[in-house]
C-alpha positions as CSV (number, residue, x, y, z in Angstrom):
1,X,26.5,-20.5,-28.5
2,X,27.8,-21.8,-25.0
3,X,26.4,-21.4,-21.7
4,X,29.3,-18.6,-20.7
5,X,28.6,-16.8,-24.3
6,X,25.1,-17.0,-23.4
7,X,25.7,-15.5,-19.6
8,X,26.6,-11.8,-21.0
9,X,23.6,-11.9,-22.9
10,X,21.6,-9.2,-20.6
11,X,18.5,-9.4,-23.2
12,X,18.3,-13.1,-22.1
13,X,17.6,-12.2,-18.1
14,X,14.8,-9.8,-19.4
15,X,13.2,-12.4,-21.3
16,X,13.5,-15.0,-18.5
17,X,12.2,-11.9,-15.9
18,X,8.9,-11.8,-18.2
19,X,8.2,-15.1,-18.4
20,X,8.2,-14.5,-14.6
21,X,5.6,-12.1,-14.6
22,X,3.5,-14.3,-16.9
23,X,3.9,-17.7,-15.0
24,X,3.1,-16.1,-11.8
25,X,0.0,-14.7,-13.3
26,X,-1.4,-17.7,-14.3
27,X,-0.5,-20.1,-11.5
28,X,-2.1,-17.7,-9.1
29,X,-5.4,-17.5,-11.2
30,X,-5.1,-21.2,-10.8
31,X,-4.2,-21.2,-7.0
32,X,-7.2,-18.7,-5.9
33,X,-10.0,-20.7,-6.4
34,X,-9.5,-22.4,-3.5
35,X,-11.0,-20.9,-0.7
36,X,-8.5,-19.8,2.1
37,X,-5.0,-18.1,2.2
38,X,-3.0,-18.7,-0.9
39,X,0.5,-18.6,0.1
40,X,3.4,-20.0,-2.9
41,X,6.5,-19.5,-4.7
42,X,6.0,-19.0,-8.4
43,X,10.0,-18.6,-9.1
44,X,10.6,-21.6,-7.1
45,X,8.7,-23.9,-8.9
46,X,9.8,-22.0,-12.3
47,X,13.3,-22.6,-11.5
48,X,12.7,-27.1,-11.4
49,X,10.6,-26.6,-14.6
50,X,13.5,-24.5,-16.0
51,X,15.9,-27.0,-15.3
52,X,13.7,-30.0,-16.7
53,X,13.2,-28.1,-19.5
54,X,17.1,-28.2,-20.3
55,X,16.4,-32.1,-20.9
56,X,13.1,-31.6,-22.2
57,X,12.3,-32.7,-25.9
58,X,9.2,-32.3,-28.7
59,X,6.0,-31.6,-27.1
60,X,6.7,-31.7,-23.7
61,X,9.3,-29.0,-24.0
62,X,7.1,-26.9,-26.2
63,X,4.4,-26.8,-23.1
64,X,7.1,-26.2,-20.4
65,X,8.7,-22.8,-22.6
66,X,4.7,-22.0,-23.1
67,X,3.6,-22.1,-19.8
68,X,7.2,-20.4,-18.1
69,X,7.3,-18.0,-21.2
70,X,10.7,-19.5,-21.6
71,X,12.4,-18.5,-25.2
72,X,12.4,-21.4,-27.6
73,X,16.1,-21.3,-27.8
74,X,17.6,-23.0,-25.0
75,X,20.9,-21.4,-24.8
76,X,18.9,-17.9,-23.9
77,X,16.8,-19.5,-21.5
78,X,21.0,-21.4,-20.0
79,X,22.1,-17.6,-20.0
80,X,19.0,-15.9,-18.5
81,X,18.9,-18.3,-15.4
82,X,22.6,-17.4,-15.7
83,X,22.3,-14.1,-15.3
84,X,19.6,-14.5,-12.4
85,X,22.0,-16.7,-10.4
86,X,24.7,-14.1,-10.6
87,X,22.9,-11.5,-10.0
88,X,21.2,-13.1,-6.4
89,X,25.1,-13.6,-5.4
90,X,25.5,-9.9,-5.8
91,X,22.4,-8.9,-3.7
92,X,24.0,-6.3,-0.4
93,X,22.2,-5.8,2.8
94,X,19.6,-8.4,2.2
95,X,20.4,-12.4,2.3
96,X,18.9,-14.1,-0.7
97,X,20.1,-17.1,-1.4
98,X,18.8,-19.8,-4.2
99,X,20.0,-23.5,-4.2
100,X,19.9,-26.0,-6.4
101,X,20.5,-29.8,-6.2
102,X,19.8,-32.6,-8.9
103,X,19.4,-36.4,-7.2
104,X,20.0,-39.1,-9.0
105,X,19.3,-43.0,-8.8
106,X,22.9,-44.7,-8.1
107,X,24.4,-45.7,-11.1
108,X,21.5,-44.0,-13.4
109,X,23.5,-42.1,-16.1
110,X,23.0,-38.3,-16.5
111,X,23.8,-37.3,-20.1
112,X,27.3,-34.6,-19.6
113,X,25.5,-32.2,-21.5
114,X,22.7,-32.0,-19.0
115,X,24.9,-31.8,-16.3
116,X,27.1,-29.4,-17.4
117,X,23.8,-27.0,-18.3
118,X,22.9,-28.0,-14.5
119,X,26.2,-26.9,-13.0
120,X,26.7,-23.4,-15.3
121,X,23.6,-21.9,-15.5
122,X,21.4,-22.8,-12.3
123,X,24.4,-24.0,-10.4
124,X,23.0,-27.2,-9.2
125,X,25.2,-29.6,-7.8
126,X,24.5,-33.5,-8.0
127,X,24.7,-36.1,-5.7
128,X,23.7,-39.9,-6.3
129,X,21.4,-41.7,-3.9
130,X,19.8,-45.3,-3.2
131,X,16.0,-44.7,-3.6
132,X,15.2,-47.9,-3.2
133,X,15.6,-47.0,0.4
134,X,13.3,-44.2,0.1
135,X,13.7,-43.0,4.2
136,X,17.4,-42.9,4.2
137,X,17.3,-41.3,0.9
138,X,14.3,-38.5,1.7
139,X,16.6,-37.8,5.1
140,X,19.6,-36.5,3.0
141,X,17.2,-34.2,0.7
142,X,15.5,-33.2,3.6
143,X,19.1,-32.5,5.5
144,X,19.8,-30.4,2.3
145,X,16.4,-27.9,2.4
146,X,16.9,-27.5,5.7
147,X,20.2,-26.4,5.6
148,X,19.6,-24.3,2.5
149,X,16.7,-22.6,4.3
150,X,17.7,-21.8,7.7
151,X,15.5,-24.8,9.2
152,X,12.1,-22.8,8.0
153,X,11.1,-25.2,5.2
154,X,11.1,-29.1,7.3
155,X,10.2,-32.4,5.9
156,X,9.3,-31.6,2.3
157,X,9.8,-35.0,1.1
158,X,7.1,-37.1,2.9
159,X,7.7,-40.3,3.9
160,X,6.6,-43.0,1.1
161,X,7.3,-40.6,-1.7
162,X,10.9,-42.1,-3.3
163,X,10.5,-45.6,-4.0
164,X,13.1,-48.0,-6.1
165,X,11.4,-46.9,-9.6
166,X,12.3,-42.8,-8.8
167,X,15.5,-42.1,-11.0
168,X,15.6,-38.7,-10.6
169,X,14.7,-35.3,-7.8
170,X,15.1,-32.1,-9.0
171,X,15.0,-29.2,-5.7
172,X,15.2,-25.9,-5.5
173,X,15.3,-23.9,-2.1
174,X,15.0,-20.1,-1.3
175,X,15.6,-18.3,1.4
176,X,15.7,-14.3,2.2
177,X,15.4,-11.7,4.8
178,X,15.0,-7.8,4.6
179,X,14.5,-5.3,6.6
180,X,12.7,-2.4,5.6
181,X,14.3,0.9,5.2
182,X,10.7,2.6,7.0
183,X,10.5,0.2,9.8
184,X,7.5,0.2,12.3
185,X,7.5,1.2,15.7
186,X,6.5,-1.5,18.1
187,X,4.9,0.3,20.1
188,X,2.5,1.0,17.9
189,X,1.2,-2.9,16.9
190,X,-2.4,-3.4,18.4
191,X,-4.9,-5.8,17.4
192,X,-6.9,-4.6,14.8
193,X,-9.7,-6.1,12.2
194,X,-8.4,-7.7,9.1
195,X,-11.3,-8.4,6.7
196,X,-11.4,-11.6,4.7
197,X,-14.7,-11.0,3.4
198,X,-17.3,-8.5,3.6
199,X,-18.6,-9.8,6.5
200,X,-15.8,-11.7,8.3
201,X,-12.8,-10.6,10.1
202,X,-10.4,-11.6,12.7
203,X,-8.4,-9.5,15.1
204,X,-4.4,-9.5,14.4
205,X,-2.0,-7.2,15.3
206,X,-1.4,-4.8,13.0
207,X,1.7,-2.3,12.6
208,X,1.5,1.2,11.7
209,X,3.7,4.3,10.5
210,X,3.7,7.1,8.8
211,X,6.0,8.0,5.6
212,X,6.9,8.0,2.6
213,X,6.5,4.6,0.0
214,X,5.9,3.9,-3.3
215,X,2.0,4.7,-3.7
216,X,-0.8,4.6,-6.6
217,X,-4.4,4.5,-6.7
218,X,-5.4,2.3,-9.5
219,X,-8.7,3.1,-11.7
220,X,-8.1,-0.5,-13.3
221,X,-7.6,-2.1,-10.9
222,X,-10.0,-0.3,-8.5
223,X,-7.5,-1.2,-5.8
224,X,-4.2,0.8,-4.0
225,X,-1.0,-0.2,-4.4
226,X,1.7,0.2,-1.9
227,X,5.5,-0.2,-2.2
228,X,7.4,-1.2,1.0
229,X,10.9,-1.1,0.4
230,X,13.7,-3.5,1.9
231,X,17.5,-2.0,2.9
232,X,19.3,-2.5,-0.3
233,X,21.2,-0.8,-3.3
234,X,19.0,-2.9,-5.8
235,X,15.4,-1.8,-6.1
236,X,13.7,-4.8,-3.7
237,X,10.5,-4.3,-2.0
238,X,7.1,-5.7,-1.1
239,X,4.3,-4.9,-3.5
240,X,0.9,-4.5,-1.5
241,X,-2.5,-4.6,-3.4
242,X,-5.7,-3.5,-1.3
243,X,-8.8,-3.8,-3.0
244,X,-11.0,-0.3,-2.4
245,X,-14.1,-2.8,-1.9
246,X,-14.1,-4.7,1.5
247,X,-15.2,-7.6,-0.7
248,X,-13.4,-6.5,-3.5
249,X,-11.0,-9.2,-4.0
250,X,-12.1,-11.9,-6.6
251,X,-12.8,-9.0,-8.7
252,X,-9.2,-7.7,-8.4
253,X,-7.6,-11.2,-9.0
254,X,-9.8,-11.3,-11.9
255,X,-8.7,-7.7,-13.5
256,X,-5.0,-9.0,-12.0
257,X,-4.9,-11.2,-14.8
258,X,-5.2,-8.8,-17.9
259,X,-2.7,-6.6,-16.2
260,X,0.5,-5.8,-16.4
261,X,1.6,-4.8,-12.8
262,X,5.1,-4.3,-13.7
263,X,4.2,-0.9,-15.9
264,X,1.8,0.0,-13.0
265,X,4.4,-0.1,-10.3
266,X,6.9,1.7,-12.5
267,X,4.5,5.0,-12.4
268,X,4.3,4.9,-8.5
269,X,4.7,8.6,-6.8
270,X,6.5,8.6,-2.9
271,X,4.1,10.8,-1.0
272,X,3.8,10.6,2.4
273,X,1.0,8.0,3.7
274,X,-0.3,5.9,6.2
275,X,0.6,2.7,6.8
276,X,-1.3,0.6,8.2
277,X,-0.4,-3.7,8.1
278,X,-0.8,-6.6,9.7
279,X,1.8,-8.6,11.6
280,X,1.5,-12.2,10.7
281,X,3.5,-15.7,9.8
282,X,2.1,-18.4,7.3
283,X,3.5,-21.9,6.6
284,X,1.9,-23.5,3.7
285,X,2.3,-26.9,1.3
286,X,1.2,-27.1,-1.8
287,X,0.6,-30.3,-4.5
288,X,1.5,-28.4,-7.9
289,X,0.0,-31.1,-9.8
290,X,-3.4,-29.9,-10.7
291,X,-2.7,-26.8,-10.8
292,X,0.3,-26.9,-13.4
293,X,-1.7,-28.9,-15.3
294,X,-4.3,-26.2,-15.4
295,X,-1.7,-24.2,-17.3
296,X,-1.2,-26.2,-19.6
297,X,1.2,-28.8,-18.4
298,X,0.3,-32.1,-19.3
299,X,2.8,-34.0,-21.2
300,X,5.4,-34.2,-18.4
301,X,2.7,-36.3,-16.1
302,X,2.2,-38.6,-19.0
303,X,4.7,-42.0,-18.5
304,X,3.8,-42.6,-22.4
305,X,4.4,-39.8,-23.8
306,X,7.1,-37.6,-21.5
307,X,9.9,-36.9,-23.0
308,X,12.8,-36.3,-21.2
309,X,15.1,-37.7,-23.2
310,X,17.8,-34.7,-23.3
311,X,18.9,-35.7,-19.9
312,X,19.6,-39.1,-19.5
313,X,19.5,-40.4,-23.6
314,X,16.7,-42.2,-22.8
315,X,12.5,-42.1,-23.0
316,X,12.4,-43.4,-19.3
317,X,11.2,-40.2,-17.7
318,X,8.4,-38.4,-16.6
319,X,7.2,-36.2,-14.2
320,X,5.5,-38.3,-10.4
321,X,5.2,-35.5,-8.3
322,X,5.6,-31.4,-7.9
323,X,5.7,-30.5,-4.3
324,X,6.5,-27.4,-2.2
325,X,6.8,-26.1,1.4
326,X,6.6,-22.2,1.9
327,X,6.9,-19.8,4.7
328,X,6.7,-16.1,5.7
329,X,7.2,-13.8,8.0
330,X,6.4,-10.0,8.2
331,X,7.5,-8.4,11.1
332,X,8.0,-4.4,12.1
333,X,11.9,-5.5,11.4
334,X,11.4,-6.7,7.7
335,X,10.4,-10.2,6.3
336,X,11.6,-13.6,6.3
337,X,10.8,-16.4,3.6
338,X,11.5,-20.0,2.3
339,X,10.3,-22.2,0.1
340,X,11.6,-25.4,-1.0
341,X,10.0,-27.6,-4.3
C-alpha cells in the first residue's frame, strides 16, 4: 500500500485518534505525581514518536506502537497522520497549525524511504545542519519554533544540548487560537478563590456567564464536566473536569484512568448553567525522559540496543533527549496555545 493509498483510509485516522486517547491517559497518570500545575502536549510529543517510529525496527518499534496505540502496520499509522494533517489544514474560524521539521547532521544520509514517509504523511520538511557547532545550529531550530508558534514557545533547545555526535532532531510545533462561541463579559472578571487543595487557595480572576454548554454530572467520576465550545464548523471545544470534592482531585485522576472520557462527553445535554472560570496563562517545560519511560519506553534510550535502523540503514541511532516547551492562554476572548518538542 502507498502512503497516498493509505491517505483515503478514513478507518486509519480513527485508529490513530484512539491511540490518542490512550497515550494521553497514561502520560498524564505519569505527569501528576508531581506536585504542582501539570501543563503538556500529549499530541505533540505523539507526533516525534510517530515519526521515529516510521524508522523504528524490532523491539524498539514494538514499544513505540504499544505505548502511542499505534497500529502494527505502518502504512495505517503513514495514512492516519495523513489524514490528521489534512484535516488541521481544513480547520475554519480557528488557526491551528502543526509543523514539522527533521534536522540532520551535514552529510549524514537519510534512507529515501524515510524521507519520503516524512514529507507525505506528517509533512516534515528537512534541512541539514553542522551540529558540531551546536549554538549556530540550536539558533536556526530555535528561529524555526518560533516562527511556527507565533514567538510563544522561545529557546527550546538549550544551549549545550547539540554537540558533534547528534545526527539527527526531530521537532514538532503547534500552535492555535479560538474564540469561544459563549464569550465572557469583562465586566464581570473579579478575583475570586481557586482551590488547589482542601485547604489552600489563591485569588485569580475569574470569568463568569451564563448559558448554554455541553454539561454532565458524572456518578463515575464523581466530578462535572463542562464543554466550552470554540467558533468553528468542526466540533472543537475545551473539556472542563471539576472534581465535586474540594480535595477531590487525585481521586478523579485516578478513576480518569479506567475511563473512557470520549463516550462520556458524547452523552453531554446543553442546558443552561453557570459558568464560572478562571482567567489565567501558564508557560511550562518538561524533560519527557522519565516519564516516557514510565510508559513503557525504554529501548529508544538504550545506545546498545536502539534500533533505528529504518531511517538512515544503519544501527547508529538512539534516542538523547525528549524535550518540550508549552504555553496557554485562557482569556474571556478564547484561548491561545503552543507547544514545541
Amino acid at each position: 500500500m502507498s502512503v497516498s493509498e493509505a491517505a483515503i483510509d478514513p478507518a486509519a485516522l480513527k485508529k490513530i485518534s484512539a491511540g490518542n486517547m490512550k497515550f494521553t491517559n497514561d502520560i498524564y497518570q505519569a505527569v501528576s505525581k508531581k506536585d504542582g500545575n501539570v501543563f503538556i502536549s500529549p499530541f505533540s510529543v505523539e507526533v516525534v514518536l510517530a515519526l521515529a517510529y516510521m524508522g523504528a525496527k524490532g523491539n524498539t518499534a514494538n514499544e513505540i506502537a504499544s505505548a502511542l496505540g499505534l497500529p502494527a502496520e505502518k502504512e495505517v499509522t503513514q495514512a492516519g497522520f495523513r489524514a490528521l494533517m489534512e484535516g488541521i489544514q481544513n480547520m475554519d474560524l480557528v488557526t491551528l497549525d502543526v509543523a514539522n521539521k527533521v534536522y540532520t547532521m551535514q552529510n549524514y544520509k537519510i534512507l529515501e524511504e524515510f524521507n519520503e514517509v516524512a514529507d507525505k504523511s506528517f509533512f516534515a520538511g528537512a534541512q541539514e545542519l553542522d551540529f558540531s557547532n551546536g549554538e549556530a545550529s540550536r539558533k536556526v531550530i530555535n528561529s524555526w519554533v518560533e516562527e511556527k508558534t507565533r514567538n510563544k514557545i522561545q529557546n527550546l533547545i538549550p544551549s549545550g544540548l547539540l554537540t558533534s555526535l547528534t545526527r539527527l532532531v526531530l521537532v514538532n510545533a503547534l500552535y492555535f487560537k479560538g474564540t469561544w462561541i459563549h464569550k465572557f463579559n469583562e465586566k464581570n472578571t473579579k478575583p475570586d478563590k481557586f482551590y488547589v487543595n482542601g485547604n489552600d487557595f489563591k485569588m485569580v480572576p475569574m470569568m463568569t456567564q451564563k448559558d448554554n454548554f455541553g454539561y454532565l454530572e458524572s456518578d463515575e467520576l464523581d466530578a462535572k464536566i463542562l464543554k466550552m465550545q470554540y467558533r468553528s464548523s468542526q466540533d472543537l471545544s475545551m473539556v472542563v473536569i471539576l472534581p465535586n470534592k474540594i480535595d477531590g482531585i487525585s481521586e478523579l485522576e485516578s478513576k480518569l484512568a479506567k475511563t473512557d472520557l470520549s463516550k462520556l462527553v458524547q452523552h453531554m445535554a446543553r442546558p443552561e448553567v453557570i459558568v464560572t472560570f478562571p482567567k489565567f496563562k501558564l508557560e511550562e517545560t518538561t524533560d519527557f525522559d522519565d516519564i516516557l519511560k514510565q510508559v513503557g519506553l525504554v529501548t529508544m534510550y538504550d545506545a546498545k540496543n536502539a534500533d533505528f535502523s529504518g531511517i538512515s540503514g544503519k544501527n547508529d541511532l538512539f534516542v538523547s533527549k525528549v524535550l518540550q516547551k508549552a504555553f496557554i492562554e485562557v482569556n474571556e476572548e478564547g484561548t491561545e496555545a503552543a507547544a514545541a518538542t
